[in-house]
C-alpha positions in Angstrom: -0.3 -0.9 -2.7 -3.3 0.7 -4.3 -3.3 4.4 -5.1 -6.4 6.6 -5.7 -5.4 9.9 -7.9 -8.1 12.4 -7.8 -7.7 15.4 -9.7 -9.4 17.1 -12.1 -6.2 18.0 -14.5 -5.7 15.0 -16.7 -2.0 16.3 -17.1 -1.1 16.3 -13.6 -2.8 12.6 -13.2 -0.7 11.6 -15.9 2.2 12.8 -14.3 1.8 11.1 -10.6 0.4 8.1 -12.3 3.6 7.7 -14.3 5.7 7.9 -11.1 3.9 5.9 -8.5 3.8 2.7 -11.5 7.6 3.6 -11.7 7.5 2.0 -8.0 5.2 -1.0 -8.8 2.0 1.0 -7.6 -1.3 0.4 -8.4 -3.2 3.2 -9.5 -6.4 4.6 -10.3 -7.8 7.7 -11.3 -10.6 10.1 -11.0 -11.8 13.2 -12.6 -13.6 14.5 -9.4 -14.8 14.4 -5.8 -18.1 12.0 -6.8 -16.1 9.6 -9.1 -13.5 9.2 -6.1 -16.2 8.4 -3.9 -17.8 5.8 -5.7 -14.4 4.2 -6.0 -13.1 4.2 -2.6 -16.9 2.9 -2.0 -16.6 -0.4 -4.2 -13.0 -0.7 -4.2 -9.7 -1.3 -1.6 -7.7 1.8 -1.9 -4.2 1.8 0.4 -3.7 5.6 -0.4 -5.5 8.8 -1.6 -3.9 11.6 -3.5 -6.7 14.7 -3.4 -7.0 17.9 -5.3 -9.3 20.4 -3.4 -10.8 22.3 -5.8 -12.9 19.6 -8.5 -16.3 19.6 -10.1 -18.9 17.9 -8.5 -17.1 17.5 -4.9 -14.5 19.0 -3.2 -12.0 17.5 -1.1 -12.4 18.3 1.7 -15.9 17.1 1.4 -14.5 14.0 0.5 -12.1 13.6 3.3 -15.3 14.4 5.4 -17.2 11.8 4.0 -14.6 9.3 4.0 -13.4 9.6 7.8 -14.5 6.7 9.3 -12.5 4.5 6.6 -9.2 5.6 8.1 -7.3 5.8 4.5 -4.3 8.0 4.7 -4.7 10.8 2.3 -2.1 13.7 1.1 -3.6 16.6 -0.2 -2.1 18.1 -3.4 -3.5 21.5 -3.9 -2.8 25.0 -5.5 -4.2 26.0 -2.5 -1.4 26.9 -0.1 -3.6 29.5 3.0 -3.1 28.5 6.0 -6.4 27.9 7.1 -6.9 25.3 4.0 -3.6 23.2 5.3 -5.0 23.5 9.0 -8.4 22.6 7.9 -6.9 19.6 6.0 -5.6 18.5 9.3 -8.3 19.1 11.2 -10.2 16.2 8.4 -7.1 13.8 9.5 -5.4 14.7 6.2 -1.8 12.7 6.6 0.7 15.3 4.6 -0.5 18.4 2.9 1.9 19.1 -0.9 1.0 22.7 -3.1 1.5 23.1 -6.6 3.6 23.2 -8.2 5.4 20.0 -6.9 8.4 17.7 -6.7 7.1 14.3 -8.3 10.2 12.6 -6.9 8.8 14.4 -3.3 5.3 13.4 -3.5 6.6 9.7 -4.4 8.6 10.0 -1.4 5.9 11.3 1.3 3.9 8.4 -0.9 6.5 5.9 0.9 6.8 7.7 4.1 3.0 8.4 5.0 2.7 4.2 3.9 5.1 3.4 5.9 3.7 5.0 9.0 0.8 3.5 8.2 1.2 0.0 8.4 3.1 0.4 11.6 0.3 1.2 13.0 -1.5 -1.8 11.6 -1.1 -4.4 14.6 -2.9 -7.4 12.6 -3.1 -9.0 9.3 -6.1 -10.9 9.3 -7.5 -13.4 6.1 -10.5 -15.4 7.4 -8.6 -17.3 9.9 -5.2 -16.5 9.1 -3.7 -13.9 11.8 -0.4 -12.3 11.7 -0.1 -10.0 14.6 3.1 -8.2 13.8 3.2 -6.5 17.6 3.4 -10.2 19.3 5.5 -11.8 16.2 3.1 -14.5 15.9 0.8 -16.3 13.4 -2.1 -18.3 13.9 -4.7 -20.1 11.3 -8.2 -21.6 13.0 -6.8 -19.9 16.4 -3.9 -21.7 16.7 -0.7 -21.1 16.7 2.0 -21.6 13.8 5.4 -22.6 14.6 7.9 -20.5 12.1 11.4 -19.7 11.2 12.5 -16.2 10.9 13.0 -16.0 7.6 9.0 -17.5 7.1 7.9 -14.5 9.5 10.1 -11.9 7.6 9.7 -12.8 4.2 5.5 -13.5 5.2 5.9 -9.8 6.5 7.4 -8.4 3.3 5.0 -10.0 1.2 1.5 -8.8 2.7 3.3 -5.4 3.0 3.7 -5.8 -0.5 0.7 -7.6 -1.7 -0.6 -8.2 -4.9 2.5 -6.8 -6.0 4.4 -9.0 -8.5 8.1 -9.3 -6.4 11.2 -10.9 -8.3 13.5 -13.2 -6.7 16.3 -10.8 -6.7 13.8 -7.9 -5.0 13.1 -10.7 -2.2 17.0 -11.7 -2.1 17.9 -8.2 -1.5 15.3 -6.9 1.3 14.7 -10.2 3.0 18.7 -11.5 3.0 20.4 -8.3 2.0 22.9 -7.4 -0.5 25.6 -9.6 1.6 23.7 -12.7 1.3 25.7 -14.8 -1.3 22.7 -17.2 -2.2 20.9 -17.4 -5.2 17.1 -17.7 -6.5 17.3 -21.1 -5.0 17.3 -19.7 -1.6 14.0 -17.9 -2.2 12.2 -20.7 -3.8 13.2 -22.8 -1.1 11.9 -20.5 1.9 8.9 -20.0 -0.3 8.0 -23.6 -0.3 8.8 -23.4 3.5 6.9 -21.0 4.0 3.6 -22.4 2.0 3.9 -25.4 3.9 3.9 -23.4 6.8 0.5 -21.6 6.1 -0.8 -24.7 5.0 -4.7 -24.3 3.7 -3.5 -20.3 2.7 -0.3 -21.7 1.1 -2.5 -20.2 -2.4 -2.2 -16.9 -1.4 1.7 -16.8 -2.3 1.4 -16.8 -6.2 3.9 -17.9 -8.4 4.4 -15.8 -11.5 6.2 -17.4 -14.1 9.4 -15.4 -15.4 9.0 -13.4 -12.5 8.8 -14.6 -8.9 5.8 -14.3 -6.5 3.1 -12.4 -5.5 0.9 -12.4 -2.4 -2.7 -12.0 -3.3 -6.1 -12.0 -1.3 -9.1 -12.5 -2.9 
């Protein structure tokens, strides 16, 4: 996942930034409203964490000028009226934090506000590669895949987790769970299942050497 951190303190950057990496987010940074708009304009951003009161833009402006993108934001703000939480709702804010914060909390309404998120998403879509979560179902060229469970969960796991770099053990423990008695074998196996399975997209599950996989869209 991809986190935008805009804020106009370099020292409270510095601090989210060191937490969210702490849990294998990407992030990126801006200094003010303007520089997060031109980011979230040439760039794939999963998350927003915005300050309200920057040079340049505020944001609020921001959040006005962003709403048709539908990217969950959490406003962090020293700000704590009323009327600036209500109006952060009112923009379709997702979770409102004031200074001074928790960075343990914020990570954790990081997870939670993500996690609503992409249970609302119904599709994955990749060119012609469909996953539609609600039906349990994939198709490629608009036909449908035949899979095992395992495929669909651990295909799940990974684009809820893409372009993140996942070790064997990670993919042992949340796809078989800590009473699985396998091994790495087990995961390179279901992998290669899997990519035989997706067939012409089999390239989009990575392997990184040392490591394990990582599912990546260009």
């Amino acid at each position: 996942m991809k986190i935008l951190v805009v804020d106009d303190e370099k020292l409270i950057r510095d601090v989210i930034v060191q937490y969210c990496e702490s849990e294998k987010y990407e992030v990126i940074e801006a200094s003010n409203g303007k520089e997060a708009l031109e980011i979230i304009n040439s760039k794939a951003v999963d998350l927003i964490i915005l300050d309200i009161m920057m040079p340049e833009l505020d944001g609020f402006s921001v959040c006005k000028s962003i709403k048709d993108k539908n990217i969950p934001i959490i406003i962090l703000s020293a700000r704590s009226d009323e009327f600036d939480k209500l109006m952060g709702f009112d923009l379709g804010i997702d979770d409102y934090i004031t200074k001074p914060f928790s960075p343990k909390e914020l990570v954790a309404r990081i997870k939670a506000v993500l996690k609503r998120n992409l249970v609302q998403t119904d599709k994955f879509v990749y060119n012609t590669l469909e996953v539609d979560f609600k039906a349990h179902s994939i198709t490629i060229d608009g036909k449908k895949v035949k899979f095992t469970p395992k495929e669909y969960d651990l295909l799940v796991y990974f684009i809820n987790n893409k372009n993140i770099a996942l070790s064997r053990e990670v993919l042992l423990d949340k796809i078989w769970g800590y009473s699985f008695f396998g091994d790495d074998r087990t995961v390179d196996t279901h992998v290669k299942m899997l990519r035989n399975t997706l067939g012409k997209y089999r390239d989009l599950i990575q392997t990184i050497r040392g490591v394990g996989y990582k599912f990546e869209t260009k």
